[in-house]
N, C-alpha and C positions, 0 to 999 in steps of 0.2 A: 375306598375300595381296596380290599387286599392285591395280592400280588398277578394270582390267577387271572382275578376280574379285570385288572389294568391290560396284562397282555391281550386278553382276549377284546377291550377296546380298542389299544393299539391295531391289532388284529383288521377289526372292520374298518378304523379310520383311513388303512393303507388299502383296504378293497381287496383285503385276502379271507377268502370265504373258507380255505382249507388249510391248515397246516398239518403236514401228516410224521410220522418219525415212522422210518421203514428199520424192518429188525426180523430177520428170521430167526427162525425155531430156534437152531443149535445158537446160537448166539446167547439169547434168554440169560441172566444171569441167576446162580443158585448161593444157597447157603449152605454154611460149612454143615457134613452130616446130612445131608439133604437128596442130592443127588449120584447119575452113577458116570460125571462126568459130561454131559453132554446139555444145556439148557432146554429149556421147556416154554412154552407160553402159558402152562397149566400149576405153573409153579409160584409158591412163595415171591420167589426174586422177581419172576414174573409182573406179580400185581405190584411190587413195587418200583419195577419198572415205570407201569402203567401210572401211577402214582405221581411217579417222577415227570412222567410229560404232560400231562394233566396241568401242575404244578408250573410246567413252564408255556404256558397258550398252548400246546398240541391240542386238534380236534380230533386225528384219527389215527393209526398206526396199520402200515403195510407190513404184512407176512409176505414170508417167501412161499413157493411152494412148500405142501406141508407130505408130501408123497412118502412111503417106504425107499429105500434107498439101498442100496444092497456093499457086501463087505469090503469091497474092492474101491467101489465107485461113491460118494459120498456128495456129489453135487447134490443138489435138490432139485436142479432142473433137467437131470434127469431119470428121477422118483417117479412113482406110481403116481396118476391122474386122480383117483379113486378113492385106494386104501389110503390110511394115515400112516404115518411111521409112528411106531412103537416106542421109538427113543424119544418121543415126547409125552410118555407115561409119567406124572409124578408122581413118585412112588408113597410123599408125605401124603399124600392127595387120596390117594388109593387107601392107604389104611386107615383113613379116617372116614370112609365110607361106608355106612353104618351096613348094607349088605356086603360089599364087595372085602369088608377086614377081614373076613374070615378065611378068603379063599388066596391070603396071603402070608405068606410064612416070614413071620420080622424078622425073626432072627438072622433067616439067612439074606434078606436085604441089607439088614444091618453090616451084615459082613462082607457083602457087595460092597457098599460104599465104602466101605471101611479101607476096602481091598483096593479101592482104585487109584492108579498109577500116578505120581504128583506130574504135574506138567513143567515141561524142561525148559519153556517157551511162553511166560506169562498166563494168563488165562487163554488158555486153550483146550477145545473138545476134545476129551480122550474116545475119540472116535472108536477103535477097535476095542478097546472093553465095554463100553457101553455099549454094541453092539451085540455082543457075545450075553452080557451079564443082564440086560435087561430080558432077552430070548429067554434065559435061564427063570426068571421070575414070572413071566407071561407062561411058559410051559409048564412052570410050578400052580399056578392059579387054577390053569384049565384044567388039573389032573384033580385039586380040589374039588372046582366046581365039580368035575362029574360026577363024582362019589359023592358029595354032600351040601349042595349049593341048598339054600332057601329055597321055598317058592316064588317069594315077587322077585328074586334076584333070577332065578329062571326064567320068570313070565318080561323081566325089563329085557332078556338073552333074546328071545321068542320074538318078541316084540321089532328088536333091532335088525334081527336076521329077514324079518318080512318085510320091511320096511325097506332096506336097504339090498336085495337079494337082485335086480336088478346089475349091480357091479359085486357086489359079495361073493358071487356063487362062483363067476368065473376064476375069480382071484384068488380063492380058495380052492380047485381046482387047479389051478399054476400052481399052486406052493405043494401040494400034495403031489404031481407032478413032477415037479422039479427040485423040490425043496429050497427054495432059491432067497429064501426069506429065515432056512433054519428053524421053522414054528410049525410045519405037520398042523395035524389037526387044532393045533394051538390059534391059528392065525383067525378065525371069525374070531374067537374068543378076544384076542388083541385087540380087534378093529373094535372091537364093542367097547373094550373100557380108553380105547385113546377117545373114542367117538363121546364118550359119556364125559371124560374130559374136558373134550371141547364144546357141546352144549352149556356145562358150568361157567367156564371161561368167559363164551359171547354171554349171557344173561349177567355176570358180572359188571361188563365193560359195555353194555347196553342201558346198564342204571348208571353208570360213571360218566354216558354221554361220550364214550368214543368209538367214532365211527371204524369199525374193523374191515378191513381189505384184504383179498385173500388174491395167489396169484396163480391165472390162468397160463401153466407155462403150455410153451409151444409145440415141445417136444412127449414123446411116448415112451416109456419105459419098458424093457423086457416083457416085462404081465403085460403091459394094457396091449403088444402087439401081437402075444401070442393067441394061438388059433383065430385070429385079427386078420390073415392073410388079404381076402377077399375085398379089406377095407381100403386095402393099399395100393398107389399107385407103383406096379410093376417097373422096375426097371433105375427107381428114380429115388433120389434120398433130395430133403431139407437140409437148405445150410443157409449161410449170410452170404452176399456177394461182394466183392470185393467194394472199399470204401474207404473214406481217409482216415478209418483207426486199424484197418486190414486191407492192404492194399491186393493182397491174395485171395480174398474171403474166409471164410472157415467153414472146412466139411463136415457141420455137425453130425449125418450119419441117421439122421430121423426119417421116419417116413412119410411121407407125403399121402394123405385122405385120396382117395380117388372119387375125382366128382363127379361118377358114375354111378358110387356106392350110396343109393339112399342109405344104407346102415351106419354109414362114417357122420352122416350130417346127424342120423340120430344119438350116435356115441356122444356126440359134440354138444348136443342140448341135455345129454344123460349128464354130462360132466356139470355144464356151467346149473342147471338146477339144482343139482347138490350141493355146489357152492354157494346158491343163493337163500338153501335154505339155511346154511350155516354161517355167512358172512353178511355187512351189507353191502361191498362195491368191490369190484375186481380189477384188480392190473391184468390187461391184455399182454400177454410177452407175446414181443415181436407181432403186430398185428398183422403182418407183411405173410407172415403164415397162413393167415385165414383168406388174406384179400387176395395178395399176387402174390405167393412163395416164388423164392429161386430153388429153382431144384438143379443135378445134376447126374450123372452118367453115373451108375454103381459098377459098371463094366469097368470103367479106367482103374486100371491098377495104383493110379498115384490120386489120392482125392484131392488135393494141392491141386493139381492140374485140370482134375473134371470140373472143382468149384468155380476156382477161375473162368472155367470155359460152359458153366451153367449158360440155366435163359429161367425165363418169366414164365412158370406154367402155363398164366393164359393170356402170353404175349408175346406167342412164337408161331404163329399161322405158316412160316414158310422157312424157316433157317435149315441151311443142310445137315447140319450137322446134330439136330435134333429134330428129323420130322417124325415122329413116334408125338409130338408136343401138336403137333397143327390140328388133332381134332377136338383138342381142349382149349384152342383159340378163340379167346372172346373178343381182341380187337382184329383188325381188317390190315391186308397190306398194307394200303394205302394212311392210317392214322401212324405209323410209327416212324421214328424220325432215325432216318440208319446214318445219319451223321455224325451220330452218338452211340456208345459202347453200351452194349444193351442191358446192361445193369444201374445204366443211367435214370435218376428220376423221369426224364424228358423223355424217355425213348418210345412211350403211349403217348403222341401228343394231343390228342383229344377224344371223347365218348362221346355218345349217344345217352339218352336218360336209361332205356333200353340194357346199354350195355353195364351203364355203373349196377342197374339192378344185379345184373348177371354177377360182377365182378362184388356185389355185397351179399348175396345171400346169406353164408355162413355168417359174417361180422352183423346183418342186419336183425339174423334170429336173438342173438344176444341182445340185441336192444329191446325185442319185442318182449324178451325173457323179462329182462327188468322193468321193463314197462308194467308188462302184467305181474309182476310183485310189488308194485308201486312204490317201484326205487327211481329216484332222482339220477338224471344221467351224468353228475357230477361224478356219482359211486363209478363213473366206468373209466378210468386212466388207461391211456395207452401207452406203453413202450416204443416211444418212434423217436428214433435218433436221429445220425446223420443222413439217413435214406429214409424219404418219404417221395417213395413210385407214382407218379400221376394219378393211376386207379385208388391206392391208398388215401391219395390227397383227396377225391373225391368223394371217397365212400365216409370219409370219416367229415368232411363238411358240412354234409345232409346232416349229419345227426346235433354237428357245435359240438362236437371233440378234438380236445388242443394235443398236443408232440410235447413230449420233453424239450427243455434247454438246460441242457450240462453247463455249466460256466465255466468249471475250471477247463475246456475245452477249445472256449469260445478263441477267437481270434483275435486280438485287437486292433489290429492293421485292415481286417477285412469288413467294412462297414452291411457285407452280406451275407455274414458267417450266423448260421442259424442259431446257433449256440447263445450271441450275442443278446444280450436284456432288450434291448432295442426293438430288436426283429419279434418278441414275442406276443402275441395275441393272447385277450382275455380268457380261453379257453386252454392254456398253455400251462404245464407244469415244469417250475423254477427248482434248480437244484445245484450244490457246486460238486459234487458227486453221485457213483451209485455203486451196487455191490459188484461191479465191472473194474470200475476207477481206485488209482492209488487215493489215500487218503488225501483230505486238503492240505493237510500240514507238510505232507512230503510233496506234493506238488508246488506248495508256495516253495520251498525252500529248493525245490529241482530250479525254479524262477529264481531264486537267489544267487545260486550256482553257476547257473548259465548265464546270467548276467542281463534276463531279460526283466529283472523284476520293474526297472523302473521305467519298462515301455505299458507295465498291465497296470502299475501304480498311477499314469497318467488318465490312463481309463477308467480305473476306480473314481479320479476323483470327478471325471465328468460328470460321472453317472451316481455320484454323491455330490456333486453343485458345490465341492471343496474346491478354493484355491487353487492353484497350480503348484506342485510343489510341495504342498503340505505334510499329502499324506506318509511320506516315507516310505521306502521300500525293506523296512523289517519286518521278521516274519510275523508278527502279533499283528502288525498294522494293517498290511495284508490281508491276515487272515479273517480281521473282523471287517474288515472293507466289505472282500468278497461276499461275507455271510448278508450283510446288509442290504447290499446290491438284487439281493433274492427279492426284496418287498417295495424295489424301485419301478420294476417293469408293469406292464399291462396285465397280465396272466395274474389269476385269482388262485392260484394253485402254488402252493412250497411245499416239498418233501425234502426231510434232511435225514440221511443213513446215519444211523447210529456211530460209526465210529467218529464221523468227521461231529457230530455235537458233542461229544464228549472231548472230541482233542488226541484223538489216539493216532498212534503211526503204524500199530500193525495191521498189514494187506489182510483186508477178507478172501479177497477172491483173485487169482492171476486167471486171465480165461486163458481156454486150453491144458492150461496145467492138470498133470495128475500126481499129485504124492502126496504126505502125510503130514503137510503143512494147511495146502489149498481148504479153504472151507471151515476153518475151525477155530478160526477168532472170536472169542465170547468176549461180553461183556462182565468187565471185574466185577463182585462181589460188593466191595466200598466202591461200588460206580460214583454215586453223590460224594464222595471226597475224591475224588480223582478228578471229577466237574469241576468243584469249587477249587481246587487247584491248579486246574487245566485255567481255567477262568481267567484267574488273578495275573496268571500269566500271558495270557493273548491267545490262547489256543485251542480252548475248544468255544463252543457257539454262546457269546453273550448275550440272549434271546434278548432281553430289555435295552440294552446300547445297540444292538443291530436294528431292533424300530427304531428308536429315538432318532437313530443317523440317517435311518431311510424317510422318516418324518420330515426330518429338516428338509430332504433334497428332492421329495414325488411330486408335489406341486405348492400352487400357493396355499390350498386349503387345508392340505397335513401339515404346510411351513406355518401354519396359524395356531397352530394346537399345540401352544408353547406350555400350558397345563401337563396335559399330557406325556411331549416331550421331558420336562423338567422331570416329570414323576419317574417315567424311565429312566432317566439318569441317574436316580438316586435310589433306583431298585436296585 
């Protein structure tokens, strides 16, 4: 069997039904001449991305949010629900699209790319040109079209605007409005050809066999909240509660559905069926949004202090200091455990059938959604870290949906640290990072530094059925232990972030941060020679040694498949 076919053996022998490589948009890698600084998934570099995981067992790849994103603000997660962003127009893509060439002027593409700023910081998104200069070529198209578009390439326009008119119309109205996007009358025109984009993309990597995940984040962007007012709950913003990676929480600042609002439930099923026409399975961000958000006071001038001093939308029946929350109580005095700091998982300590119904509505529509598109509920990954709320644990039981297990988090001292392989159930998605987390390499070697390497090295080998002793505490050894250790545990579920499979040390993401760093780490160009050099070295993912190792040590039945084994080894 070639290379592909073995991983993908390996794969089922360990009882991993999913291996996913998560990679947002701007990340995408491009080719020289090609782009205007910013990646794409519709791109060249793109498919050979795709190519590349394929190649190494991947069965599916997670997107980030794919939203508009405005010039200040560049998260994704907090981008338009709806619209696409623009900056994943490829522009090679576009002119070779036997109606839309015309309505593109190369030259001055050409001189776009041409123009764009070298990065001071390895491969990195030149965020604010590509921002500016792709505008500049979406508003050059639409002044085409007007004056001289084809007919089918009108009637494909026609077509998309009725289709889609539903969130189009409002969001085009915003930008006309506000101009908040810089595209005027340009912006349907945009959404149509990122839209056209992305129809190409999924029928591609739907013949290649990989399954595409899109992500439902949890927060609202400017657009989706304006003239939105009515949908919202007054008074009150979204955020995290405090936990042991934020002991203060974080005031995201989002707004909070008001489940009063039959319109908010209907935004919510407008949103996830667009994604299902265009994706096949979704990351839930933060489910804890949908089920039991914490919210907090917008009156307090310090949001540091209001998040801290949040509560559980509907799990505050009587607290003084937010009774404005008690008629949106769905548990009773008497169920909550005031022993515990009400951000505590424990603080609901039991339901009714009754109540979980209550406490799942919203998260239960999304299943029925996929249901009746007849998607597999494996497509539905949740974002659930180190807070998993009573209500949360139960609504997502009903359905056999597993939580994240971060590793490089995990504890090794605490044999109840969720994090831990151990703790995880077959429904459980294995990871030793995410686009939150410092890279593995700079976390092993933080472990080297601080001198705890060789307390998580003893743990490695438990849970690799190594020796005592063996494994060493350098950073390679380390590094590919931990990769290993992913296809040890119960859970049928691995996703690996791109940085940390390739072996890279620059941070994607610091949360909270805002400047002109955050968010803009692409993947290089020669990614496949940076792999196989990262490789050789111990530091980025040995896909074929990380089974083999995990082979030897999951039971007796993969320690028997010494065929198998051997063959990885000499991948």
């Amino acid at each position: 069997m070639n290379s592909r076919e073995l991983l993908h053996e390996a794969r089922r022998a360990l009882g991993i039904e999913q291996l996913v490589l998560a990679v947002h948009d701007s990340s995408f890698p491009g080719f020289a001449g090609e782009d205007l600084g910013r990646g794409s998934p519709y791109s060249r570099g793109a498919r050979d991305l795709f190519a590349f995981a394929r190649s190494l067992g991947f069965t599916g790849v997670q997107l980030g949010p794919q939203g508009e994103t405005t010039f200040g603000n560049r998260s994704p997660y907090d981008g338009t629900v709806f619209a696409k962003s623009v900056l994943s127009i490829d522009l090679p893509s576009l002119t070779r699209d036997p109606d839309c060439a015309e309505m593109v002027d190369g030259a001055i593409v050409r001189d776009l790319i041409a123009g764009r700023p070298a990065s001071i910081e390895g491969d990195r998104v030149q965020y604010s040109y590509a921002f500016r200069a792709m505008r500049e070529v979406v508003k050059g198209a639409w002044q085409r079209f007007s004056h001289s578009a084809s007919a089918p390439l009108r009637a494909r326009y026609d077509a998309f605007r009725t289709t889609n008119a539903a969130w189009l119309d409002h969001d085009e109205a915003y930008e006309r409005a506000t101009g908040h996007f810089e595209l005027g009358d340009a912006f349907a025109f945009g959404q149509f050809l990122v839209h056209a984009q992305h129809e190409a993309m999924r029928a591609g990597t739907a013949l290649d066999g990989l399954t595409m995940y899109g992500d439902l984040q949890v927060g609202l962007s400017l657009c989706d909240r304006w003239r939105r007012e009515s949908l919202m709950l007054a008074g009150y913003a979204m955020g995290a509660p405090p936990s042991r990676t934020d002991p203060d929480g974080q005031p995201w600042g989002y707004p909070v559905l008001d489940p009063c609002a039959p319109e908010a439930f209907a935004m919510l099923e407008l949103r996830v069926a667009k994604m299902l026409r265009e994706l096949d399975g979704l990351r839930v961000d933060h489910p804890h949004g949908l089920v039991c958000p914490w919210v907090y006071d917008v009156s307090d001038p310090d949001p540091i202090r209001a998040v801290k001093n949040g509560a559980r939308l509907f799990a505050s029946p009587d607290l003084p200091d937010h009774p404005a929350l008690a008629r949106h109580a769905i548990v009773r005095p008497a169920q909550i455990d005031r022993s515990l700091p009400r951000h505590a998982d424990g603080w609901v300590r039991d339901l009714d059938e009754a109540q979980v119904d209550a406490y799942g509505t919203r998260f239960d529509s999304i299943i029925r959604m996929m249901r009746a598109e007849g998607r597999h509920l494996r497509g539905v990954v949740c974002e659930v870290l180190s807070t998993q709320p009573y209500p949360l644990c139960r609504v997502m039981d009903r359905h056999g949906l597993g939580r994240f297990r971060v590793t490089q988090k995990a504890n090794p001292l605490d044999p109840r640290d969720v994090y831990r392989h151990e703790n995880a159930l077959p429904a459980d998605w294995m990871m030793v990072g995410n686009h939150d987390t410092a890279p593995l390499l700079l976390v092993v070697e933080r472990w080297r530094d601080q001198g705890i390497a060789d307390g998580r090295a003893r743990y490695l080998e438990e849970r690799l059925a190594l020796p005592r002793g063996s494994l060493g505490t350098d950073v390679a050894s380390l590094t590919q232990a931990m990769f290993a250790a992913l296809f040890t545990s119960a859970a049928r579920n691995v996703m690996v972030f791109i940085p940390d499979l390739l072996g890279a040390r620059a941070v994607y993401n610091r949360p909270g941060v805002v400047d002109d760093v955050n968010w803009t780490w692409r993947v290089p160009e020669n990614f496949r020679g940076v792999y196989t050099d990262n490789v050789a070295r111990g530091e980025a993912m040995n896909v074929p040694r990380a089974m083999a190792m995990a082979l030897r040590a999951k039971s007796d039945a993969t320690r028997a498949r010494t065929d198998l084994i051997e063959a990885l080894e000499r991948a």
